[in-house]
Each structure stands twice: as structure tokens, then as C-alpha cells.
PQR file with spaces between the fields and no chain letter, atoms N, CA, C, O and H, PARSE charges and radii, in Angstrom:
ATOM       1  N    UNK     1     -46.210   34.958   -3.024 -0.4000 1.5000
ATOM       2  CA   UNK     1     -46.040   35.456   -4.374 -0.0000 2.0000
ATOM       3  C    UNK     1     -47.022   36.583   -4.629  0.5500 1.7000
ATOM       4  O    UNK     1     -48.238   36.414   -4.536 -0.5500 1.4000
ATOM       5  N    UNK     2     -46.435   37.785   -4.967 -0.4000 1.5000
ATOM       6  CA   UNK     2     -47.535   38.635   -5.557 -0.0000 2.0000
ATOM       7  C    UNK     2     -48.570   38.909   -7.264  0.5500 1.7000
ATOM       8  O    UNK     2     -49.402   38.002   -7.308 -0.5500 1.4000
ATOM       9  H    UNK     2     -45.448   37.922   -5.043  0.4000 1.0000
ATOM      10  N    UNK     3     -48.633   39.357   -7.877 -0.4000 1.5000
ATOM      11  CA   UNK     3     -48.973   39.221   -8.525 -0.0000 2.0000
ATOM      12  C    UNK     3     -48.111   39.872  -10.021  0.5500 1.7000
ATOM      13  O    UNK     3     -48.384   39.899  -11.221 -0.5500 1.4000
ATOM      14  H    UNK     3     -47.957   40.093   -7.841  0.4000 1.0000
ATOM      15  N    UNK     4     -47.313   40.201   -9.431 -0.4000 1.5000
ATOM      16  CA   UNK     4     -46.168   41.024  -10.440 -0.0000 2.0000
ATOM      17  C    UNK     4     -45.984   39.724  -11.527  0.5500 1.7000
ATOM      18  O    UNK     4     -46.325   38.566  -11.287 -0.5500 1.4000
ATOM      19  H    UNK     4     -47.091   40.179   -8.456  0.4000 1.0000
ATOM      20  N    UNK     5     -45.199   40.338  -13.100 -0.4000 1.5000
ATOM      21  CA   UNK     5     -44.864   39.396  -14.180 -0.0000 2.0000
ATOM      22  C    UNK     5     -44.014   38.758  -13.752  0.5500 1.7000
ATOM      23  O    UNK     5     -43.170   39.552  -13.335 -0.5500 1.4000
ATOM      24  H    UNK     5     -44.922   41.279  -13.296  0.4000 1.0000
ATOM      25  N    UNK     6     -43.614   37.499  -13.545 -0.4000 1.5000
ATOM      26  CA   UNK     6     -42.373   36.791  -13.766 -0.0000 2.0000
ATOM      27  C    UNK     6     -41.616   36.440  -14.941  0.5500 1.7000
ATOM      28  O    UNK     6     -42.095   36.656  -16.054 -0.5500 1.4000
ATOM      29  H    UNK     6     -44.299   36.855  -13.883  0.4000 1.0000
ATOM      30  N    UNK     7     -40.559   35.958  -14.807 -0.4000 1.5000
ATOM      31  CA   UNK     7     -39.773   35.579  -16.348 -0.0000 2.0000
ATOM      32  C    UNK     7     -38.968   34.027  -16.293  0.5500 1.7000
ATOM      33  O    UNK     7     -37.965   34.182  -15.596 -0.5500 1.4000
ATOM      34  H    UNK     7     -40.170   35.783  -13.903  0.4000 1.0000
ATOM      35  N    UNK     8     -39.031   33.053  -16.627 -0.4000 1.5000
ATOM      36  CA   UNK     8     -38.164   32.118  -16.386 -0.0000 2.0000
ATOM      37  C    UNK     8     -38.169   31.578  -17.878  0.5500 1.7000
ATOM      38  O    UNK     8     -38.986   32.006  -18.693 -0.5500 1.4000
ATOM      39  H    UNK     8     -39.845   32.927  -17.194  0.4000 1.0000
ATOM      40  N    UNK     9     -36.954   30.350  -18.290 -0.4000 1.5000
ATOM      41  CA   UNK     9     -36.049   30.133  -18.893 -0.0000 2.0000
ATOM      42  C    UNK     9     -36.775   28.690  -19.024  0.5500 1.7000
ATOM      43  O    UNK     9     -36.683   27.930  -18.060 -0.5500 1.4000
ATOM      44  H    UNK     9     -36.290   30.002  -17.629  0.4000 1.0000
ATOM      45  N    UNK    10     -37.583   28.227  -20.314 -0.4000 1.5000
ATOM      46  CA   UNK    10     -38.187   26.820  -20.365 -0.0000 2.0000
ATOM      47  C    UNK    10     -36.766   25.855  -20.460  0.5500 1.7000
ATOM      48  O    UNK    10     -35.781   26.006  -21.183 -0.5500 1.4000
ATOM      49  H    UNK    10     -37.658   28.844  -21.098  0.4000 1.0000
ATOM      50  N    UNK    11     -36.985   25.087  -19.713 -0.4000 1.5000
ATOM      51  CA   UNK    11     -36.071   23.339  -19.499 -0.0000 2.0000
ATOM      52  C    UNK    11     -36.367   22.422  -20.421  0.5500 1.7000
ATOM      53  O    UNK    11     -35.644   21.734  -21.141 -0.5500 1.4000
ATOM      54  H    UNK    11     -37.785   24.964  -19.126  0.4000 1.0000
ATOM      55  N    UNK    12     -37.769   22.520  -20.283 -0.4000 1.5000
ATOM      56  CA   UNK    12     -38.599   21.377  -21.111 -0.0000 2.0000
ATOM      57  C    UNK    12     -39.955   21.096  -21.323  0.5500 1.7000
ATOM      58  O    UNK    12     -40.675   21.565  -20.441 -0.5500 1.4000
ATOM      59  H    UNK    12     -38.356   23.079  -19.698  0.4000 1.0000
ATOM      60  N    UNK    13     -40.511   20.507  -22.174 -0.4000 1.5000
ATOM      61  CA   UNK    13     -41.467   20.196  -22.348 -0.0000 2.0000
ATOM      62  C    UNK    13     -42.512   19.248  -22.320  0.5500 1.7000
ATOM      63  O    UNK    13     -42.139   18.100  -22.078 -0.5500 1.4000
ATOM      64  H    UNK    13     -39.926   20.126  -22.890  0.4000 1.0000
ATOM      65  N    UNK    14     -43.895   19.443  -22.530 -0.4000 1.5000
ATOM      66  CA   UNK    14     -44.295   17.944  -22.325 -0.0000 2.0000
ATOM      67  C    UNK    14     -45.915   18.408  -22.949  0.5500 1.7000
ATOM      68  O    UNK    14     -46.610   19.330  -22.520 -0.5500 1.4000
ATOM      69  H    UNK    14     -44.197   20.375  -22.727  0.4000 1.0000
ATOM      70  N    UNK    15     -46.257   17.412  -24.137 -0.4000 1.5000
ATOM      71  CA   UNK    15     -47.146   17.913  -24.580 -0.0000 2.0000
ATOM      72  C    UNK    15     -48.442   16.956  -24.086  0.5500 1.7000
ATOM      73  O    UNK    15     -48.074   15.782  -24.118 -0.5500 1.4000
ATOM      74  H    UNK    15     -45.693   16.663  -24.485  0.4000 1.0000
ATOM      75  N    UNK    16     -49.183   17.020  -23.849 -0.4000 1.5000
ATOM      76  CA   UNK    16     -50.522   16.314  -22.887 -0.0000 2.0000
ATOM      77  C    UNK    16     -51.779   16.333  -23.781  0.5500 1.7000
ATOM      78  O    UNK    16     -52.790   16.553  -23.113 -0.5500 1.4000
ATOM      79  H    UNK    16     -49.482   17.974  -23.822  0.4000 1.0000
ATOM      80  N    UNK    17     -51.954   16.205  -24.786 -0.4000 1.5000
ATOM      81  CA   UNK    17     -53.114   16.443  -25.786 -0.0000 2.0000
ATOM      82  C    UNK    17     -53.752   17.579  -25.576  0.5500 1.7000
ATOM      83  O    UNK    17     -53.380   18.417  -26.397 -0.5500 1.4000
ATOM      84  H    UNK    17     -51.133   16.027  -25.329  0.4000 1.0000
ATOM      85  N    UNK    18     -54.830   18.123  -24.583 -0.4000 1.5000
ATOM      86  CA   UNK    18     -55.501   19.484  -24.609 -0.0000 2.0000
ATOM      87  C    UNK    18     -54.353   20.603  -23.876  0.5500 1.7000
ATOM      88  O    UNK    18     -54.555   21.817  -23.896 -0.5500 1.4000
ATOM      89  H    UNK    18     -55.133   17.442  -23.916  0.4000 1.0000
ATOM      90  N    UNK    19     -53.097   19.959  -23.217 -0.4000 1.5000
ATOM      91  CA   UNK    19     -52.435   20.950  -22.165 -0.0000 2.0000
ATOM      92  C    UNK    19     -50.729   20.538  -22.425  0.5500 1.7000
ATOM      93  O    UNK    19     -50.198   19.430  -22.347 -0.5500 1.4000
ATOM      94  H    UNK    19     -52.932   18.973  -23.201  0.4000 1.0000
ATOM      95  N    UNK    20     -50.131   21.852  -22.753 -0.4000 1.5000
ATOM      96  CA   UNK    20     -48.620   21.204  -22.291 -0.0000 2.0000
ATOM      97  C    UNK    20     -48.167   21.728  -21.111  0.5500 1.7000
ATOM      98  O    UNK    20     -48.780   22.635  -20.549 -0.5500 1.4000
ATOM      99  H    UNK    20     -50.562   22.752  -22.816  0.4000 1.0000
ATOM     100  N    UNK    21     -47.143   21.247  -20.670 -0.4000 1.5000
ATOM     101  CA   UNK    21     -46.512   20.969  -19.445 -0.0000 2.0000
ATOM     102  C    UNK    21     -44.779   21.946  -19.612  0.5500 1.7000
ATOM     103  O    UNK    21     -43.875   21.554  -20.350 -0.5500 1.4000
ATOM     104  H    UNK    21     -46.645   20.510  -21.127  0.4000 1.0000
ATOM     105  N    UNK    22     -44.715   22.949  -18.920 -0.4000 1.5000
ATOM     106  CA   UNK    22     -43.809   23.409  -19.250 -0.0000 2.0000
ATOM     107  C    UNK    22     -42.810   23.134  -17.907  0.5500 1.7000
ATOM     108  O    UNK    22     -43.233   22.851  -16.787 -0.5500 1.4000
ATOM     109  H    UNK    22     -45.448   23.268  -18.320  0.4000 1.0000
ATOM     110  N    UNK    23     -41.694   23.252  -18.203 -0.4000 1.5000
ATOM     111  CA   UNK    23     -40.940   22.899  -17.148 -0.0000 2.0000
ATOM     112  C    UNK    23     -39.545   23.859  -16.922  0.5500 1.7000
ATOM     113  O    UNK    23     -38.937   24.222  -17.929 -0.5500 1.4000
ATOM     114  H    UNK    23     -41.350   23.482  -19.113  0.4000 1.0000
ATOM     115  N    UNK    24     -39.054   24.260  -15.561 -0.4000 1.5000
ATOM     116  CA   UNK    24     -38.547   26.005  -15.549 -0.0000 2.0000
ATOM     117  C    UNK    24     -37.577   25.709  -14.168  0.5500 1.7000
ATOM     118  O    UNK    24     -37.696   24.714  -13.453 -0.5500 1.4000
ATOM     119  H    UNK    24     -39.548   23.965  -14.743  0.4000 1.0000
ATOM     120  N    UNK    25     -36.924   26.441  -14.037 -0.4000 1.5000
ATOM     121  CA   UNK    25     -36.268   26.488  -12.500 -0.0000 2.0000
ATOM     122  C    UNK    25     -36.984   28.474  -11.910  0.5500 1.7000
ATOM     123  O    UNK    25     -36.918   29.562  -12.482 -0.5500 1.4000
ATOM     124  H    UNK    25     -36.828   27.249  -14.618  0.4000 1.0000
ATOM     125  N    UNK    26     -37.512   28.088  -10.720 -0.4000 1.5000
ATOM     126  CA   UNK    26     -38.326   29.510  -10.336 -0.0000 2.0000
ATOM     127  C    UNK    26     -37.857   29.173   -8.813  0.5500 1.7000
ATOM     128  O    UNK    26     -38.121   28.156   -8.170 -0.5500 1.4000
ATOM     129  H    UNK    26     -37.565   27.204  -10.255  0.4000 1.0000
ATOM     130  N    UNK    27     -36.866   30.631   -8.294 -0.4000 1.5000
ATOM     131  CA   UNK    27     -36.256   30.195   -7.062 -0.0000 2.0000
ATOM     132  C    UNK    27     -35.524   29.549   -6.483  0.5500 1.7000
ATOM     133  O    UNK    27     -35.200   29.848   -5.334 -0.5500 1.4000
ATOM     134  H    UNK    27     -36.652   31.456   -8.816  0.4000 1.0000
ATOM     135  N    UNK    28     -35.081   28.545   -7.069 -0.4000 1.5000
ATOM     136  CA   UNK    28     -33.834   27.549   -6.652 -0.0000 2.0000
ATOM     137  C    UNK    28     -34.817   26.234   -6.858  0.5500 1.7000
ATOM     138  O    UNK    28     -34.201   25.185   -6.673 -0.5500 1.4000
ATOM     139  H    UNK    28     -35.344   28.302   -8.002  0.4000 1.0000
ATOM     140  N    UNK    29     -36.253   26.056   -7.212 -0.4000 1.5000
ATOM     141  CA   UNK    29     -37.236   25.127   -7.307 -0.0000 2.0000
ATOM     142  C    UNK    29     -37.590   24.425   -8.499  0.5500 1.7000
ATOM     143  O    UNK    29     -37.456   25.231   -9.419 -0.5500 1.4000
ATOM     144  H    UNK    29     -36.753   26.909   -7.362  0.4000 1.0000
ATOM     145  N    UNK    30     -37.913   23.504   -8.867 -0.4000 1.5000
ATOM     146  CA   UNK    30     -38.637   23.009  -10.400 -0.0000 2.0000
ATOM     147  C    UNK    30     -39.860   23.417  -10.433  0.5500 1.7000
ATOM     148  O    UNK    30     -40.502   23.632   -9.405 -0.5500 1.4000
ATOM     149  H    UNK    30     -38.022   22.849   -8.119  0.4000 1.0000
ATOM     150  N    UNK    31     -40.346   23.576  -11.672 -0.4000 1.5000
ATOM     151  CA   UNK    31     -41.847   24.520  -11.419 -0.0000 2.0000
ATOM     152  C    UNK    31     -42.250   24.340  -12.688  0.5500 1.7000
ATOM     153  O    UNK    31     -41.683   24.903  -13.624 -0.5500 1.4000
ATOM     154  H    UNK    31     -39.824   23.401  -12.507  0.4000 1.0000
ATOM     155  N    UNK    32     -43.197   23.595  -12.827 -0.4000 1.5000
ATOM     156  CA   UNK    32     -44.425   22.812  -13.501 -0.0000 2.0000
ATOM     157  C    UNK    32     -45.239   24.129  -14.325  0.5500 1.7000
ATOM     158  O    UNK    32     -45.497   25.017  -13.512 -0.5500 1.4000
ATOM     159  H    UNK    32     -43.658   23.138  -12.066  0.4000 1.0000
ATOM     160  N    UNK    33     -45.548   24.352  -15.273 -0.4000 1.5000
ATOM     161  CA   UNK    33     -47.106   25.287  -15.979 -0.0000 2.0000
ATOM     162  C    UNK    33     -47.715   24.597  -16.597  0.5500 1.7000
ATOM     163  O    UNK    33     -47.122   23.956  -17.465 -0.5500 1.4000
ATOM     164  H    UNK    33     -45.337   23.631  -15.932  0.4000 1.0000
ATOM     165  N    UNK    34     -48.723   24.474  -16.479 -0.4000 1.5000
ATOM     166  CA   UNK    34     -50.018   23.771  -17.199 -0.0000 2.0000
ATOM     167  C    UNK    34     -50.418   25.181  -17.987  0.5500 1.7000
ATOM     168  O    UNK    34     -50.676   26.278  -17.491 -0.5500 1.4000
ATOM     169  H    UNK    34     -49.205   24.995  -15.774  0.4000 1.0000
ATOM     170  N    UNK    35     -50.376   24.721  -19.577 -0.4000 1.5000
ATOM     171  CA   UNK    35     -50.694   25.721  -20.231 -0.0000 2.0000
ATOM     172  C    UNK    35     -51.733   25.030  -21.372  0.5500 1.7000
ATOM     173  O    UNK    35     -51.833   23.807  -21.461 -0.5500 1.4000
ATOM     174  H    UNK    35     -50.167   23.830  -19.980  0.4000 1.0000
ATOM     175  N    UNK    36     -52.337   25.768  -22.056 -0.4000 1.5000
ATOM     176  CA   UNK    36     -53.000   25.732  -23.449 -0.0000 2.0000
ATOM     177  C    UNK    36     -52.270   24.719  -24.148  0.5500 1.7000
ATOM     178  O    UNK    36     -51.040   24.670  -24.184 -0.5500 1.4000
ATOM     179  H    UNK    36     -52.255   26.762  -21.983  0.4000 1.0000
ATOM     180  N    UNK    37     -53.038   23.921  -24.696 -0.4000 1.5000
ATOM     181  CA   UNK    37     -51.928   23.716  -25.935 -0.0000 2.0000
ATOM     182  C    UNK    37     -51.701   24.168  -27.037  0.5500 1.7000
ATOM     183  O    UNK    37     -51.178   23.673  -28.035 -0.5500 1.4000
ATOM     184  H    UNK    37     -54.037   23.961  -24.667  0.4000 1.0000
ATOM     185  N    UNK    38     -52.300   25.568  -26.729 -0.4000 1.5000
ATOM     186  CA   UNK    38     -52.079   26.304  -27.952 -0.0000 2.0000
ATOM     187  C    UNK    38     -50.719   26.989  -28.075  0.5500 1.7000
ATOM     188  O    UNK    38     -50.038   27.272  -29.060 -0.5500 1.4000
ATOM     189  H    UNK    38     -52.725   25.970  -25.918  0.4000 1.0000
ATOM     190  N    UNK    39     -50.503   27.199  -26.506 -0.4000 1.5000
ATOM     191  CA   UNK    39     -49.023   27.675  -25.579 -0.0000 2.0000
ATOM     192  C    UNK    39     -47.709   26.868  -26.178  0.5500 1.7000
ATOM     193  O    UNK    39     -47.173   25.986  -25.506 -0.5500 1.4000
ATOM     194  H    UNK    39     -51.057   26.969  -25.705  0.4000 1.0000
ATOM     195  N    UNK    40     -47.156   27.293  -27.695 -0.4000 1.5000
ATOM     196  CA   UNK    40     -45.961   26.337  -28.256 -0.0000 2.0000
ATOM     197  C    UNK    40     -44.856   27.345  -27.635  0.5500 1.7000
ATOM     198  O    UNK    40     -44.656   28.530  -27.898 -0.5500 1.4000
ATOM     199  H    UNK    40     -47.592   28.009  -28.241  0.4000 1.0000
ATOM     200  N    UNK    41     -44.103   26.346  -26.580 -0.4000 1.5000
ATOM     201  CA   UNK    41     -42.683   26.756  -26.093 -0.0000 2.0000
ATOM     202  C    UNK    41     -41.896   25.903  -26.010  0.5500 1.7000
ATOM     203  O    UNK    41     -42.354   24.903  -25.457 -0.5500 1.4000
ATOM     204  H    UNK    41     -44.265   25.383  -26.366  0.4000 1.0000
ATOM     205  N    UNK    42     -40.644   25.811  -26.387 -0.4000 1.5000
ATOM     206  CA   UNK    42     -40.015   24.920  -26.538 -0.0000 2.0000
ATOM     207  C    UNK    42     -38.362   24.950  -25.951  0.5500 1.7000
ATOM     208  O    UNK    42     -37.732   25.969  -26.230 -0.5500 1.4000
ATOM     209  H    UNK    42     -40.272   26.623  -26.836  0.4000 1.0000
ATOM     210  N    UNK    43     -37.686   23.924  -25.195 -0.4000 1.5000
ATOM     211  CA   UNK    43     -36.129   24.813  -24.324 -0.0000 2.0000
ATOM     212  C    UNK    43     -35.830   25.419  -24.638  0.5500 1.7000
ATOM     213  O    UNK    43     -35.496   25.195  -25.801 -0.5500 1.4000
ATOM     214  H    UNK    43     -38.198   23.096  -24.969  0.4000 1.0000
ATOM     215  N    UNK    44     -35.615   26.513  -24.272 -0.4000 1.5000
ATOM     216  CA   UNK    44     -34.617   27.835  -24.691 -0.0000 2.0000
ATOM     217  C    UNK    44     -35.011   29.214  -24.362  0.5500 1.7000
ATOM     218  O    UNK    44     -34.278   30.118  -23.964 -0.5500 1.4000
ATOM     219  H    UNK    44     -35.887   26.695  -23.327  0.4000 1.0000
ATOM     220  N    UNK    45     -36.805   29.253  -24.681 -0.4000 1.5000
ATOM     221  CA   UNK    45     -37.402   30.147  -24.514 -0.0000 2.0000
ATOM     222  C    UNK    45     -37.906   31.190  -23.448  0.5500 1.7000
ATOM     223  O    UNK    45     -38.823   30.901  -22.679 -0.5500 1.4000
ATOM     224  H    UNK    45     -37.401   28.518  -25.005  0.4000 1.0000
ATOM     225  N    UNK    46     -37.423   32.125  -23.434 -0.4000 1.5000
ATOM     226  CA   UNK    46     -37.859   32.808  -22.152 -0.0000 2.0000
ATOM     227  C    UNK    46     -39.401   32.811  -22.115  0.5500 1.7000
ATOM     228  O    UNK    46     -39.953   33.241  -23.129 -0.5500 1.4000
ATOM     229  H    UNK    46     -36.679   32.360  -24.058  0.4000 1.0000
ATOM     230  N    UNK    47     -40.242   32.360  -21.008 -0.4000 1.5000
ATOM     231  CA   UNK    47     -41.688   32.976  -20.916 -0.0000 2.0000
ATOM     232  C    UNK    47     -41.953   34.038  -19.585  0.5500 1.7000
ATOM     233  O    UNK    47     -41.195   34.019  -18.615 -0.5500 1.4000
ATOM     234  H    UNK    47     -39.795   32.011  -20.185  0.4000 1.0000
ATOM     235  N    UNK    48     -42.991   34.855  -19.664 -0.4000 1.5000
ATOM     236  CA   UNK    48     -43.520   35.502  -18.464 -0.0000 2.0000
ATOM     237  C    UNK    48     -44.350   34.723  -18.064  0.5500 1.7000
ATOM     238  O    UNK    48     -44.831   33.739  -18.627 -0.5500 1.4000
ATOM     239  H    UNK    48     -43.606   34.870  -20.452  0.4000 1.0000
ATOM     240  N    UNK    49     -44.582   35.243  -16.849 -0.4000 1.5000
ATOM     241  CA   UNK    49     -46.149   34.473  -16.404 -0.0000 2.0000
ATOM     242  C    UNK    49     -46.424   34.911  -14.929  0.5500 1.7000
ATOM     243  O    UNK    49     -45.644   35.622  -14.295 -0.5500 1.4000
ATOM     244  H    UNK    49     -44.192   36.042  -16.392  0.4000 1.0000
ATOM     245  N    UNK    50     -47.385   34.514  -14.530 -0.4000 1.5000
ATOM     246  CA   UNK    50     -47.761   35.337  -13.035 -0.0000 2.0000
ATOM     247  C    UNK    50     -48.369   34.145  -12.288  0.5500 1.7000
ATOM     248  O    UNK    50     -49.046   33.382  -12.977 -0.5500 1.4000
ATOM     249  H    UNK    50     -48.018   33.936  -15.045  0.4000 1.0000
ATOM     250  N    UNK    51     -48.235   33.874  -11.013 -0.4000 1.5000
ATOM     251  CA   UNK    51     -48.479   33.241  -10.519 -0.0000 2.0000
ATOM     252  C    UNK    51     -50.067   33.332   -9.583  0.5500 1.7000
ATOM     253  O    UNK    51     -50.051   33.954   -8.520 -0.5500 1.4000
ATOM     254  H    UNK    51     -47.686   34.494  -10.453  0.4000 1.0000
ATOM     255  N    UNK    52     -51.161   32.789   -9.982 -0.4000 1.5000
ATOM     256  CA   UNK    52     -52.366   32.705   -9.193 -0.0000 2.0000
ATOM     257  C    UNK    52     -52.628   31.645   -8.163  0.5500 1.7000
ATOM     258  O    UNK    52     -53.101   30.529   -8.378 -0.5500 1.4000
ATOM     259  H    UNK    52     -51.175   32.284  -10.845  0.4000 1.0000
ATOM     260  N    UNK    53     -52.211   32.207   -6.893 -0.4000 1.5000
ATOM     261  CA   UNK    53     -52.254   32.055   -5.837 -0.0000 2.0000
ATOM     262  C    UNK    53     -53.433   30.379   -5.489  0.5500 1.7000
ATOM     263  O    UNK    53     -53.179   29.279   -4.998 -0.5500 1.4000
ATOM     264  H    UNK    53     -51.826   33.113   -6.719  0.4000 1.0000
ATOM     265  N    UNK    54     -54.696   31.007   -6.056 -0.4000 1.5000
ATOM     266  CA   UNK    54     -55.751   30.013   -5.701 -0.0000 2.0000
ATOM     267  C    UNK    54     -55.555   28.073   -6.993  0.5500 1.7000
ATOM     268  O    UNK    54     -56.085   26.964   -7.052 -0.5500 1.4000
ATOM     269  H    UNK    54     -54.902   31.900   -6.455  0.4000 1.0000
ATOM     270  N    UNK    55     -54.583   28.778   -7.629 -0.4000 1.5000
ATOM     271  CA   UNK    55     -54.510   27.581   -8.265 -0.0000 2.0000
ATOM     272  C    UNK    55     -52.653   26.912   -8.389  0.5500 1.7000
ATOM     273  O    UNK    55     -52.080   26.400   -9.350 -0.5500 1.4000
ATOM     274  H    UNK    55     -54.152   29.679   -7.581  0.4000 1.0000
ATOM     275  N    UNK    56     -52.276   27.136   -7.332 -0.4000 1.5000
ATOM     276  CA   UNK    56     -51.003   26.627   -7.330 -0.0000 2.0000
ATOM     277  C    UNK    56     -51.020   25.512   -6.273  0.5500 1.7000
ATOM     278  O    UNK    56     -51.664   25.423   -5.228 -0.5500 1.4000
ATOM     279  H    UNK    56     -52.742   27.553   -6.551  0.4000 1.0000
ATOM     280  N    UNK    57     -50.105   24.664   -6.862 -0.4000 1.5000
ATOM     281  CA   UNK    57     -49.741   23.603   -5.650 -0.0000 2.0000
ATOM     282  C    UNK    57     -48.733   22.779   -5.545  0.5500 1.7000
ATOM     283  O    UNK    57     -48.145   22.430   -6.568 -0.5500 1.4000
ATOM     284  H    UNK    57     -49.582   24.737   -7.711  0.4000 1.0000
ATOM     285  N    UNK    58     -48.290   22.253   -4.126 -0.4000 1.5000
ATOM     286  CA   UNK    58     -47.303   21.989   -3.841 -0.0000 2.0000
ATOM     287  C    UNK    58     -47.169   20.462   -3.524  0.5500 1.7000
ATOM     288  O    UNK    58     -47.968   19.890   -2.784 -0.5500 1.4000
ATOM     289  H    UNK    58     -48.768   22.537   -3.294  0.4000 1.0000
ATOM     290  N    UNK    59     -46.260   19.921   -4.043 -0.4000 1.5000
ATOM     291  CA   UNK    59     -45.526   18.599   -3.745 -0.0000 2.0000
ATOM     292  C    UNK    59     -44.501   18.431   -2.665  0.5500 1.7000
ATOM     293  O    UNK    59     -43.693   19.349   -2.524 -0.5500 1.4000
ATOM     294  H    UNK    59     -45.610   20.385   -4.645  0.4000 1.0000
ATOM     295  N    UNK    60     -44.405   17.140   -1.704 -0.4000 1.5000
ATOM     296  CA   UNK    60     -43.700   16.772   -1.678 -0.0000 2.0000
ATOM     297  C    UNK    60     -42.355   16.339   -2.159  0.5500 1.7000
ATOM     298  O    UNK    60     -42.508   15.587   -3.122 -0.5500 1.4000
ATOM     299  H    UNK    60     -45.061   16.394   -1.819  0.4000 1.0000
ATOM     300  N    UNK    61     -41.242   16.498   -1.898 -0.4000 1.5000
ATOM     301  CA   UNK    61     -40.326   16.120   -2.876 -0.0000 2.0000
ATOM     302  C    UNK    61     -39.637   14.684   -2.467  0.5500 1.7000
ATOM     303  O    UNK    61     -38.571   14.188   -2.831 -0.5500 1.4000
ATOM     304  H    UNK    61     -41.118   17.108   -1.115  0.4000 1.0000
ATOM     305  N    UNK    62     -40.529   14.267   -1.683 -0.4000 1.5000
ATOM     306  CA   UNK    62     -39.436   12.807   -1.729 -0.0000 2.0000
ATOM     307  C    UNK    62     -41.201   11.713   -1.729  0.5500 1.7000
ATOM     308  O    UNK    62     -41.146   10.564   -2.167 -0.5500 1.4000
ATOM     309  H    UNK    62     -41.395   14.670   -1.387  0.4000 1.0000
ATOM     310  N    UNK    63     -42.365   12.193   -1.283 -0.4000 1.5000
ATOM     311  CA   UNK    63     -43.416   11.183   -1.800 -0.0000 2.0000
ATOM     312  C    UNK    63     -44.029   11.227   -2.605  0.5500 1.7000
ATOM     313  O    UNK    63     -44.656   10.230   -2.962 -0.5500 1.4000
ATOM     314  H    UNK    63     -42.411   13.126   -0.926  0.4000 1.0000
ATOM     315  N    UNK    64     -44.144   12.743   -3.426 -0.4000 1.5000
ATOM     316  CA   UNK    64     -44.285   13.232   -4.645 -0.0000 2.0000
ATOM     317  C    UNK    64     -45.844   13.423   -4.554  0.5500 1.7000
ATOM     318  O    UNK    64     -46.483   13.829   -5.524 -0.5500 1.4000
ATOM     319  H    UNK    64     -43.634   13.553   -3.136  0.4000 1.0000
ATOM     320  N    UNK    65     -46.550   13.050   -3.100 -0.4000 1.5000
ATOM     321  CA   UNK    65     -48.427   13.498   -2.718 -0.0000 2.0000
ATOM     322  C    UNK    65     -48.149   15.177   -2.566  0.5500 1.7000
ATOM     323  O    UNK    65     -47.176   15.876   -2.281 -0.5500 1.4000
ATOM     324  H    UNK    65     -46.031   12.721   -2.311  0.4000 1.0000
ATOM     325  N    UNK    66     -49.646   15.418   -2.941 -0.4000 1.5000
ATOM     326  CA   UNK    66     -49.674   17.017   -2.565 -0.0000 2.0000
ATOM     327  C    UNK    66     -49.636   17.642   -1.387  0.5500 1.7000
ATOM     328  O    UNK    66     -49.870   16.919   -0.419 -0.5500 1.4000
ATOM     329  H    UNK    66     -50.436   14.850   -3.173  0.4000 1.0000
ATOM     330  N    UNK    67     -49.407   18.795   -1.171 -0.4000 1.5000
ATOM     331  CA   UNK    67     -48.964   19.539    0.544 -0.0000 2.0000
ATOM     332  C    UNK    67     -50.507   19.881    0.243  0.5500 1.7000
ATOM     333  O    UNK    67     -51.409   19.247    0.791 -0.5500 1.4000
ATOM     334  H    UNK    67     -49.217   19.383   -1.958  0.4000 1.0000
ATOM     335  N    UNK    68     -50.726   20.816   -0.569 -0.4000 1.5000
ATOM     336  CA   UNK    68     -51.937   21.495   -0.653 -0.0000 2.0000
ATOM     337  C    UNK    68     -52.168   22.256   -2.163  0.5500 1.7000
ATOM     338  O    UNK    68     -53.197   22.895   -2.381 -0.5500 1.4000
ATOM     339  H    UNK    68     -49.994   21.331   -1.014  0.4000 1.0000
């Protein structure tokens, strides 16, 4: 991933007391944002966002432990 804007289409939500949880299809993939909870988005909404490399990570999809 480079560092260019992205754009995806919120699914859903999930509010976590200090953080919500946004939820997106990016690539043919499900794809998680941990945001602010100041960050109010709610289905429907297009967001940008950029992906930082040193803080992304990956699941398994059938044991649901981290790759890395």
C-alpha cells in the first residue's frame, strides 16, 4: 500500500467508548478502522483514509490470531 488517499463505503459500525470501529470492504477484503471517537460515521458514508503501513494488521480468516 502506498501512501495515496483512499475512499471506501462504511458497512458498519461499532462504537468502543474512547474508539469506534468502522467497518468497509477495501479490495475484495473486510477492513476494520480504529478511529477517534470523535470520528461519527455511520453506513452509508463515504470516508478517505490512508493506510500506515507500521500500524496495520493482519488476521487470519479462519483462526481469527494475528499474521503480523
Amino acid at each position: 500500500f502506498g501512501s495515496s488517499k483512499q475512499s471506501a463505503v462504511v458497512e458498519n459500525t461499532e462504537i468502543m467508548g474512547t474508539e469506534n470501529n468502522l467497518y468497509f470492504t477495501f479490495g475484495g477484503a473486510q477492513t476494520i478502522a480504529r478511529v477517534s471517537k470523535y470520528e461519527i460515521s455511520k453506513p452509508g458514508d463515504t470516508i478517505d483514509f490512508v493506510f500506515i503501513p507500521s500500524r496495520i494488521h493482519f488476521f487470519d480468516k479462519q483462526t481469527e490470531k494475528s499474521l503480523f
